[in-house]
C-alpha positions as CSV (number, residue, x, y, z in Angstrom):
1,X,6.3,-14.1,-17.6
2,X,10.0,-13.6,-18.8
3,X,12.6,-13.1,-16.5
4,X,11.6,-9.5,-14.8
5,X,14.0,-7.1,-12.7
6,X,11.5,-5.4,-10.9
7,X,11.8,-2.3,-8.6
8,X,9.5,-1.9,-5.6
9,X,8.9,1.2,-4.9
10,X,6.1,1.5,-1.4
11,X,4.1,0.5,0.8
12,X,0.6,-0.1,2.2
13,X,-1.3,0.9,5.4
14,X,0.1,4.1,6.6
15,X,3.3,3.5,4.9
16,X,4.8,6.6,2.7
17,X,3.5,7.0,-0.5
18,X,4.4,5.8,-3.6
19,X,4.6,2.2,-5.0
20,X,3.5,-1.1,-4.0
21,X,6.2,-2.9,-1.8
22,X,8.5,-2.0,0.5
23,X,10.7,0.4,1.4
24,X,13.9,-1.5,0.8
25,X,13.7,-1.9,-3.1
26,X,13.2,-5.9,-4.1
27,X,14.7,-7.1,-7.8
28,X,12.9,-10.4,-8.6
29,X,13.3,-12.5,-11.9
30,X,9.7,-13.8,-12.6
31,X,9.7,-16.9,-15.2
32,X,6.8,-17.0,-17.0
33,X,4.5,-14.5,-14.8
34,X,3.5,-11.4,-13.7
35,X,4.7,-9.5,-11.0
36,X,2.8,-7.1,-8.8
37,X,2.8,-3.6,-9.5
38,X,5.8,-1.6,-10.2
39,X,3.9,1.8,-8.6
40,X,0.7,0.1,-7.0
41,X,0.2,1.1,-3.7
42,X,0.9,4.1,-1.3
43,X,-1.3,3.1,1.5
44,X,-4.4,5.1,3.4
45,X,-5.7,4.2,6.7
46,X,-5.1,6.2,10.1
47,X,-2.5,8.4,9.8
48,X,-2.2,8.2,6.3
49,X,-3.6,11.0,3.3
50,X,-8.0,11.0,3.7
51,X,-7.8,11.9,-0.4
52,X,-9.2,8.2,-1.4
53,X,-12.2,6.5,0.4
54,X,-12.1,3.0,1.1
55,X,-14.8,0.9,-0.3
56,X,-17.1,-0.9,2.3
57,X,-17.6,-4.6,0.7
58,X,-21.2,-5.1,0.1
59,X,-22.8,-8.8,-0.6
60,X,-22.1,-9.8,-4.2
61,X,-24.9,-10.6,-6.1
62,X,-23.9,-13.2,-8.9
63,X,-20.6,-14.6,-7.6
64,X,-19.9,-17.8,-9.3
65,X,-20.3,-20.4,-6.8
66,X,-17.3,-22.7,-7.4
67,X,-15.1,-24.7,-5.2
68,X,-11.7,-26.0,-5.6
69,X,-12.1,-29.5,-3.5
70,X,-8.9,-31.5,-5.9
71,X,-6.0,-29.3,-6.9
72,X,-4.5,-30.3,-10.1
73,X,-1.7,-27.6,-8.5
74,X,0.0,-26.6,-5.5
75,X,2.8,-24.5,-4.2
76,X,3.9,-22.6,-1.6
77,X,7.1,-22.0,-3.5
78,X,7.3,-17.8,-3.7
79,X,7.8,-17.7,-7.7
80,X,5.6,-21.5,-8.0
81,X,3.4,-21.2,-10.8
82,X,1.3,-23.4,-13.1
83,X,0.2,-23.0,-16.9
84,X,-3.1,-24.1,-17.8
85,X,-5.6,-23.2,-20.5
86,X,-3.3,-20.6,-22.4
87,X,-3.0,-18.3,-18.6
88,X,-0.6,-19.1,-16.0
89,X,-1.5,-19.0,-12.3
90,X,1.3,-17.6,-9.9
91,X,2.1,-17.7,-6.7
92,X,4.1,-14.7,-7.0
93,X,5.6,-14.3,-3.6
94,X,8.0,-11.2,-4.7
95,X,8.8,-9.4,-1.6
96,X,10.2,-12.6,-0.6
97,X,12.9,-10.7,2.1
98,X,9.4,-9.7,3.9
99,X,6.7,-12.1,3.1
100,X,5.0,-15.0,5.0
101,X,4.0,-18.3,4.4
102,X,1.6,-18.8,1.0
103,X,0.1,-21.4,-0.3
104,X,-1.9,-21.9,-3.5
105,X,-3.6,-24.5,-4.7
106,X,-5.6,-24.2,-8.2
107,X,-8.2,-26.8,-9.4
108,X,-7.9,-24.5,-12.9
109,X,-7.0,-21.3,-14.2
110,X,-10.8,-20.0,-13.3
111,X,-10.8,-22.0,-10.1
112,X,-8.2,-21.6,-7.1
113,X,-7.4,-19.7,-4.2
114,X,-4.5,-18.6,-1.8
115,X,-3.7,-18.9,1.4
116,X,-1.7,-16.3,3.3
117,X,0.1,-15.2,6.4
118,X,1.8,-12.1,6.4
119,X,2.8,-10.2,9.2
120,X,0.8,-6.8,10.4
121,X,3.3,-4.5,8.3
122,X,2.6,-2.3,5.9
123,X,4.8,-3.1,2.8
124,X,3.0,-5.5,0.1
125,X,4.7,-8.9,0.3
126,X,2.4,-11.1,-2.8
127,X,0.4,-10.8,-5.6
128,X,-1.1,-14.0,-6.3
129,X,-2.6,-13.7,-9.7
130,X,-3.7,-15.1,-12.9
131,X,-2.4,-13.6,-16.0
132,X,-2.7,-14.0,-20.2
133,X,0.8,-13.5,-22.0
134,X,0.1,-11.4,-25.4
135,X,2.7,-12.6,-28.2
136,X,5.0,-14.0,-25.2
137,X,4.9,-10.6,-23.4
138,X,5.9,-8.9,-27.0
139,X,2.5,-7.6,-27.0
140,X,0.7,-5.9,-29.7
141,X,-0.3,-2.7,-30.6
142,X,-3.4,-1.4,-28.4
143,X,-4.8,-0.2,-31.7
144,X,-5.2,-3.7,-33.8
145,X,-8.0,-4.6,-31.1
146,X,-11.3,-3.8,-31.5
147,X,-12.4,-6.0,-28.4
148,X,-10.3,-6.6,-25.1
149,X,-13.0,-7.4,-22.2
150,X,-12.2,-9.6,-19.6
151,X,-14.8,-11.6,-16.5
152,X,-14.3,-12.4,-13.0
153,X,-14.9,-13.3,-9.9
154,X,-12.2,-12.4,-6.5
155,X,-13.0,-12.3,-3.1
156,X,-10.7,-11.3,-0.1
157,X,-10.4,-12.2,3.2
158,X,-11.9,-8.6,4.7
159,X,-9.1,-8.8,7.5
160,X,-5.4,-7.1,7.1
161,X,-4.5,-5.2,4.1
162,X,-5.2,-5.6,0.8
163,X,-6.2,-4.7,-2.9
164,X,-8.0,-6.9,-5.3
165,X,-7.0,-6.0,-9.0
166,X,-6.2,-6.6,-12.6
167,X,-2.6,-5.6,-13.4
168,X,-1.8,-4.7,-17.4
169,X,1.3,-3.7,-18.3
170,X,1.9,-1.8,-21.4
171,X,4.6,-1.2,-23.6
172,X,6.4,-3.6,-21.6
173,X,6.6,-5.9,-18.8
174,X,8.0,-4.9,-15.1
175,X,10.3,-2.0,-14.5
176,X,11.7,-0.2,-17.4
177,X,11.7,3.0,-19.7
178,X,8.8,4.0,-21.1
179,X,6.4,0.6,-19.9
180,X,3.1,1.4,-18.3
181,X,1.3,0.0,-15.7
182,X,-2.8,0.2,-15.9
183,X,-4.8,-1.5,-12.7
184,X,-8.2,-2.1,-12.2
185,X,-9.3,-2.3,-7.8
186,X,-12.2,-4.3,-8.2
187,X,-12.2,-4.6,-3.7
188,X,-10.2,-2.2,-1.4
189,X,-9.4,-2.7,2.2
190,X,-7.0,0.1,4.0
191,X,-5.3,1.0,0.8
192,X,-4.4,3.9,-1.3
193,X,-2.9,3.8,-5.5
194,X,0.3,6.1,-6.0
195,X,-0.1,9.6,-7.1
196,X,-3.1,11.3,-7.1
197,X,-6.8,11.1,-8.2
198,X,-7.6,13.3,-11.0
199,X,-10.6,12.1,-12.7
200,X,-13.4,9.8,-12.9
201,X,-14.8,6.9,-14.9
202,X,-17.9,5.4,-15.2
203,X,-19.1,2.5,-16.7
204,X,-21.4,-1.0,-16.5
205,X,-23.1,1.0,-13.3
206,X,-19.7,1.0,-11.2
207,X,-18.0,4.3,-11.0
208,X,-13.9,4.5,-10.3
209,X,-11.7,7.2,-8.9
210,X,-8.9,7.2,-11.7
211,X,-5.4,7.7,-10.1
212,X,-2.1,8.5,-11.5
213,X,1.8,9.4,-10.7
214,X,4.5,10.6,-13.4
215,X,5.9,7.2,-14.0
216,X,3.6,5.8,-15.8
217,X,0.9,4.3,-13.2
218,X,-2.5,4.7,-13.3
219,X,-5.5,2.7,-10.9
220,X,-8.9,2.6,-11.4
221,X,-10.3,2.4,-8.2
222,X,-13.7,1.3,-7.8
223,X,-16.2,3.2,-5.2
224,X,-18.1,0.4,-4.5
225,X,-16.7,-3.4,-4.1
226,X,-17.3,-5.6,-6.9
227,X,-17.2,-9.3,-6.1
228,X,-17.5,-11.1,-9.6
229,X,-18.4,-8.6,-12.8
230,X,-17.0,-8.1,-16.5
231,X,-15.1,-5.0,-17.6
232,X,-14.5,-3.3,-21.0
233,X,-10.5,-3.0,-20.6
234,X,-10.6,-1.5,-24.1
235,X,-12.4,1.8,-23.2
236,X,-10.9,1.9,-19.8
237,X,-7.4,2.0,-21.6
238,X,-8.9,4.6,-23.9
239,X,-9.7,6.4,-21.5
240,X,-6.4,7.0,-19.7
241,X,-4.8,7.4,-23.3
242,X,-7.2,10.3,-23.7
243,X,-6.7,12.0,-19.9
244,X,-2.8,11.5,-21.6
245,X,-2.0,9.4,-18.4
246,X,-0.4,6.8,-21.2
247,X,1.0,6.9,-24.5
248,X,-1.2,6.6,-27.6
249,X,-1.2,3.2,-29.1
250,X,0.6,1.0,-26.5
251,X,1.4,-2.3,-27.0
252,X,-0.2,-4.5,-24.1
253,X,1.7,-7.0,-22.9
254,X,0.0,-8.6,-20.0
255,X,-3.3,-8.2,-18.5
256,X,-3.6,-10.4,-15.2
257,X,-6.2,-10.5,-12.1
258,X,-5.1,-11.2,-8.3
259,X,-4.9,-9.5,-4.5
260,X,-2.0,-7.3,-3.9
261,X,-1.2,-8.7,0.2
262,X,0.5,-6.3,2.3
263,X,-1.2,-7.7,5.5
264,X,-3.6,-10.5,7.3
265,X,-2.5,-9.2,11.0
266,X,-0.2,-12.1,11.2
267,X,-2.9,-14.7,10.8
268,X,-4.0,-16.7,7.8
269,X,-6.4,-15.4,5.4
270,X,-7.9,-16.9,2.1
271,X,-8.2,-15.1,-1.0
272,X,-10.9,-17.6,-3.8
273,X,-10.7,-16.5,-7.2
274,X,-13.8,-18.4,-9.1
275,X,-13.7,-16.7,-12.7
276,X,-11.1,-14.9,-15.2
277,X,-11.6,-14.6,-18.4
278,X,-9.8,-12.3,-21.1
279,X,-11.2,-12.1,-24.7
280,X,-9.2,-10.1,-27.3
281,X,-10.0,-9.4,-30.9
């Protein structure tokens, strides 16, 4: 991704509500990548709001069983990323002032994983993720596609803190007038999306509490954890354009797949990603 001032805006675990990162706000230029969400995460356990359930991970059924044994890739730099197959894998350390150790190490594209230690805080430190630039982030209008549907295949640690999830940004990259961010939670642990849930989707059998806030944000969030899967991110962005969460026709930007990491109780913890796939048309 291009260079990216990005505004963090809150935290995770019982943290306050509103955005995914600390409290401190964090400004980080991003070459070439994605960064995690601008207004992600406003956190849910104990002491926090009850209004979102937290999916219980169930066994996946068709996980892609893949391993990543010779890394054509590593880095445990915090913006270290690699480009391969038309996406770019990232390490995407962007609370750097607050995050531990990470390492990734990607075989391809489809086929790496992350591991992470960040301490037992509630503020999201990384968002390790693989994203697809459209028209070098200049995106294009939502309505020239007839098909945007994506596969994959995530798996968290189940220990600390986290969200798995797709991250599109539309009309726009990062944090800025008028851009909005659209995310897909595809596995929750101990987390909550900013603002509030006002309506529901349903669609390939899953069924997704749909959250949003006044600047622009808007989560899916799925009520049941979905290891490896494909999703119709053409009707799901129809579908907050018609709730008006989003402006009509927006161009889309970036559409990217990762873990959000606020946590892994200060010991390391392994997030495999074995499939991504985004087909536009």
């Amino acid at each position: 991704m291009l260079t990216i001032p990005f505004l963090v805006i809150a935290g995770c675990g019982d943290g306050p509500a509103g955005g995914t990162s600390s409290p401190a706000p964090v400004s980080t230029a991003l070459p070439s990548t994605s960064s995690a969400s601008a207004s992600s995460v406003s956190q849910a356990p104990s002491s926090a709001s009850s209004r979102a359930a937290v999916p219980t991970p169930t066994p996946p059924s068709t996980t892609p069983v893949r391993s990543c044994r010779s890394p054509e890739f590593s880095t445990s730099e915090a913006d270290g990323g690699w480009s391969d197959g038309g996406y770019y894998v990232h390490n995407n350390m962007w609370n750097a002032d607050e995050a531990g150790p990470e390492t990734l190490r990607a075989c391809a594209y489809d086929n790496w994983y992350v591991e992470s230690t960040q301490p037992d805080s509630t503020s999201v430190k990384t968002y390790p993720n693989v994203h697809k630039d459209i028209n070098d982030q200049n995106g294009k209008p939502f309505n020239d596609y007839s098909v945007i549907k994506t596969t994959f295949a995530g798996r968290g640690p189940g220990v600390g803190i986290y969200d798995v999830a797709y991250d599109l940004w539309l009309n726009g990259v990062g944090d800025g007038d008028g851009v909005s961010e659209l995310m897909v939670w595809t596995e929750n642990l101990k987390q909550q999306p900013s603002g509030d849930k006002l309506a529901t989707y349903t669609a390939g059998g899953s069924t997704y509490d749909v959250w949003a806030d006044d600047d622009g944000y808007v989560a899916f969030v799925s009520r049941a954890t979905q290891y490896s899967g494909s999703l119709d991110l053409k009707a799901m962005i129809a579908f907050a354009i018609g709730k008006g969460f989003i402006p009509p026709n927006p161009t889309v930007n970036q559409i990217g797949y990762g873990i959000e990491f606020c946590s892994t109780g200060g010991g390391r913890a392994r997030f495999t990603l074995t499939d991504f796939s985004v087909t536009m048309s």
